[in-house]
MARBA-3410 file (N, C-alpha, C, O; in Angstrom, 1 decimal):
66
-159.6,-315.3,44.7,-159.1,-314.0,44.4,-158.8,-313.2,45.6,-159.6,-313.2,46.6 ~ -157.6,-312.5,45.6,-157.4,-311.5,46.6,-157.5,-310.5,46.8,-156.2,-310.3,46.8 ~ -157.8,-309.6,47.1,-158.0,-308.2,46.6,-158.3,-306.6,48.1,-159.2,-306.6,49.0 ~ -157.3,-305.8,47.7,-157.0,-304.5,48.3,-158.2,-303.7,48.4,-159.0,-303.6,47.5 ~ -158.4,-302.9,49.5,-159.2,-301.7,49.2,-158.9,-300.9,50.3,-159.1,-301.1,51.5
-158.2,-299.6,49.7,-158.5,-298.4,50.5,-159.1,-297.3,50.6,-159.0,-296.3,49.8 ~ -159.8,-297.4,52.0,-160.8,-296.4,52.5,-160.4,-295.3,53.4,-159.6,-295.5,54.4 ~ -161.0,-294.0,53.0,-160.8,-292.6,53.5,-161.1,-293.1,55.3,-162.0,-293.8,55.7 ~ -159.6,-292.6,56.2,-159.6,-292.6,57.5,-159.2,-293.9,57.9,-159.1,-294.8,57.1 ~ -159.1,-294.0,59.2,-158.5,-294.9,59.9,-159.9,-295.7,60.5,-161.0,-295.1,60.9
-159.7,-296.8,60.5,-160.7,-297.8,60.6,-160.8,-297.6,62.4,-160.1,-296.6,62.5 ~ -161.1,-297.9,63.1,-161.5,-297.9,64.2,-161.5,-299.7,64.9,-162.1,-300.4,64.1 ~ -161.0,-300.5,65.9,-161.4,-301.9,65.8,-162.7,-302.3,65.8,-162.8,-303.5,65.5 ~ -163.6,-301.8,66.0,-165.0,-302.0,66.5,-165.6,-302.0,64.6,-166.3,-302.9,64.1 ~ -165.1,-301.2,64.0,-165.6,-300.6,62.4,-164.9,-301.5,61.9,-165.1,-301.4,60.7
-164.0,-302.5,62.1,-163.1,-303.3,61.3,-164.0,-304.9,61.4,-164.1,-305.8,60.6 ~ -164.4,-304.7,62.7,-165.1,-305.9,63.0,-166.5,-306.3,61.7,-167.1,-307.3,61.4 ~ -166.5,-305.1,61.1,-168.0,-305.5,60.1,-167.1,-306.1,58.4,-167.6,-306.4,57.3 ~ -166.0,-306.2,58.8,-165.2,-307.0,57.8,-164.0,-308.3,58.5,-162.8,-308.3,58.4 ~ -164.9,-309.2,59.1,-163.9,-310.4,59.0,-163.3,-310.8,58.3,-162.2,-311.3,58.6
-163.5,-310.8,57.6,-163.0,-312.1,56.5,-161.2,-310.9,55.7,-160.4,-311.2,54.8 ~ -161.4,-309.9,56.6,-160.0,-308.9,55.5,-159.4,-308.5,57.1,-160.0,-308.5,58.2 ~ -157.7,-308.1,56.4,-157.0,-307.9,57.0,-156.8,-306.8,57.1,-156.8,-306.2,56.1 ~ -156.6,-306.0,58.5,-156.6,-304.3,58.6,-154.8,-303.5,58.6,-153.9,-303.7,59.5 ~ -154.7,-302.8,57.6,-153.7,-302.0,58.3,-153.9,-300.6,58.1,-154.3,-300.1,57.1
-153.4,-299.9,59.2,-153.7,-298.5,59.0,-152.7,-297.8,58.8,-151.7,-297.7,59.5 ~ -153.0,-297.0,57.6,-151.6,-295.8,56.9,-152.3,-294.5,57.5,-153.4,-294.5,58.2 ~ -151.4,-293.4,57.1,-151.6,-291.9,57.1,-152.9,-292.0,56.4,-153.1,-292.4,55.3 ~ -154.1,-291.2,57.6,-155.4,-291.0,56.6,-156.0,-291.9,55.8,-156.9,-291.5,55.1 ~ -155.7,-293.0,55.7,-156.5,-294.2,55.2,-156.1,-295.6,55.8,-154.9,-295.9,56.2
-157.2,-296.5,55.6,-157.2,-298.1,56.0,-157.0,-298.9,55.0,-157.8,-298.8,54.1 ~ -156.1,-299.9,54.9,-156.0,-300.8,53.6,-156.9,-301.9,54.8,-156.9,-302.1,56.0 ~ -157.2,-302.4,54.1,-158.3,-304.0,54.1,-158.0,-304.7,53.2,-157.9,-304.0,52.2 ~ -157.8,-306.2,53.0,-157.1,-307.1,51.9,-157.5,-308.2,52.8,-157.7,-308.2,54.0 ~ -157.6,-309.5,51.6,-158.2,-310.4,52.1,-158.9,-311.4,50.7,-159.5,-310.9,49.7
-158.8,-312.8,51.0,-159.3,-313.3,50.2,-161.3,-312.9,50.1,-162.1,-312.9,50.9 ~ -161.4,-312.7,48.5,-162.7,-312.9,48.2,-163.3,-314.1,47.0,-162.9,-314.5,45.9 ~ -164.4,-314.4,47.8,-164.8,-315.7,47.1,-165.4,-315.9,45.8,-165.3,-316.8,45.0 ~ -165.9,-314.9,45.7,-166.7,-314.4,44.3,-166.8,-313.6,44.1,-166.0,-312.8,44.8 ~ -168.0,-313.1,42.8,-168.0,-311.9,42.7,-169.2,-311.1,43.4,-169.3,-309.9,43.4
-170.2,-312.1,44.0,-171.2,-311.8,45.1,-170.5,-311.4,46.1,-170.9,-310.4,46.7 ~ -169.4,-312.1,46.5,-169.1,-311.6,47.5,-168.1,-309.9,47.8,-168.1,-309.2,48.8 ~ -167.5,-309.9,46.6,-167.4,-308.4,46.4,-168.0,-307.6,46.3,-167.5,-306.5,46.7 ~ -169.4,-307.6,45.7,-170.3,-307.0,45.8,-171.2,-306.5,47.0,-171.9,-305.5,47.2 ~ -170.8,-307.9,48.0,-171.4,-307.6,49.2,-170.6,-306.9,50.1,-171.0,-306.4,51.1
-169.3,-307.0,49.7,-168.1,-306.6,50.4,-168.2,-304.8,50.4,-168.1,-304.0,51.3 ~ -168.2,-304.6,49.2,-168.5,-302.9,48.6,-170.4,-302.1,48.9,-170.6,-300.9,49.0 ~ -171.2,-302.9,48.9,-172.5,-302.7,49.7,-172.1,-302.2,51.1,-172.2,-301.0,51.5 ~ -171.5,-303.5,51.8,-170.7,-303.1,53.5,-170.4,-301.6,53.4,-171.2,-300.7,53.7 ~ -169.2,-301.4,53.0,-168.8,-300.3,52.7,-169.3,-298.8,52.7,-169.1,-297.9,53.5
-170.3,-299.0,51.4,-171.4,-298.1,51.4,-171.9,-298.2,52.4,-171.3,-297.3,53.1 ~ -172.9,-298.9,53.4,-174.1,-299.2,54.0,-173.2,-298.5,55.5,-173.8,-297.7,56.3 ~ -171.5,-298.8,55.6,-171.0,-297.9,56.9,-170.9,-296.2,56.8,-170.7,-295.6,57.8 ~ -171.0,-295.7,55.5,-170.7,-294.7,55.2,-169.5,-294.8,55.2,-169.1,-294.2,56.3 ~ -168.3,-295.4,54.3,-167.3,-295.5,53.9,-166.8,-295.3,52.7,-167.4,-295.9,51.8
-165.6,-294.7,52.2,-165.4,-294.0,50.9,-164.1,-294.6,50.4,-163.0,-294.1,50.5 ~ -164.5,-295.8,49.6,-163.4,-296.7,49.1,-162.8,-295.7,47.7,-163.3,-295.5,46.7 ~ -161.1,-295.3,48.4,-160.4,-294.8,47.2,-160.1,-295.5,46.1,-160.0,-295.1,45.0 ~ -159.9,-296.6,46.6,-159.1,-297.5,45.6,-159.2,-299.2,45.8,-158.6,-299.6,46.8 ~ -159.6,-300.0,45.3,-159.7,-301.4,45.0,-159.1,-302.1,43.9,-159.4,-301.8,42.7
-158.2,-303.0,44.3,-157.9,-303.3,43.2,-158.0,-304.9,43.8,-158.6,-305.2,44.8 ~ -157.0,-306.0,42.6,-157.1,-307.3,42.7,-155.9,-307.4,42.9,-155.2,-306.9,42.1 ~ -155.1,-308.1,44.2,-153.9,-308.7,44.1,-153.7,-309.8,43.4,-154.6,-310.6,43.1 ~ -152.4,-309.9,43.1,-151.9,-311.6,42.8,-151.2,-312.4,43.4,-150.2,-312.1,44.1 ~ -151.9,-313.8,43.2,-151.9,-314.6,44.1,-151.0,-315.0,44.7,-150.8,-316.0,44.1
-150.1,-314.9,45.5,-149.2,-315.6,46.7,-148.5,-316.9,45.7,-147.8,-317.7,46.2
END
């Protein structure tokens, strides 16, 4: 599964580094991150991250697949 999420501000490189596994790009006032996820643990752990940086995910969704 592949899937989007964008978070309030611009990611920083050092703040991007606590998400390997996703791809960074930065818009006006927010960060898209995208990237294959493996499960649904791992989304879960993916959105914990998030929380645990003090990060404010606007929007998540699921892409389709390539």
């Amino acid at each position: 599964m592949r899937y989007e999420f964008r978070v309030t501000g611009r990611l920083s490189t050092v703040m991007a580094e606590a998400f390997p596994e996703l791809e960074r790009v930065l818009a006006p006032e927010q960060t898209v991150l995208f990237g294959q996820v493996t499960d649904e643990a791992h989304l879960y752990g993916l959105l914990l991250r998030f929380q645990g940086l003090g990060l404010r995910v606007l929007e998540m969704r699921q892409l389709p697949e390539p």
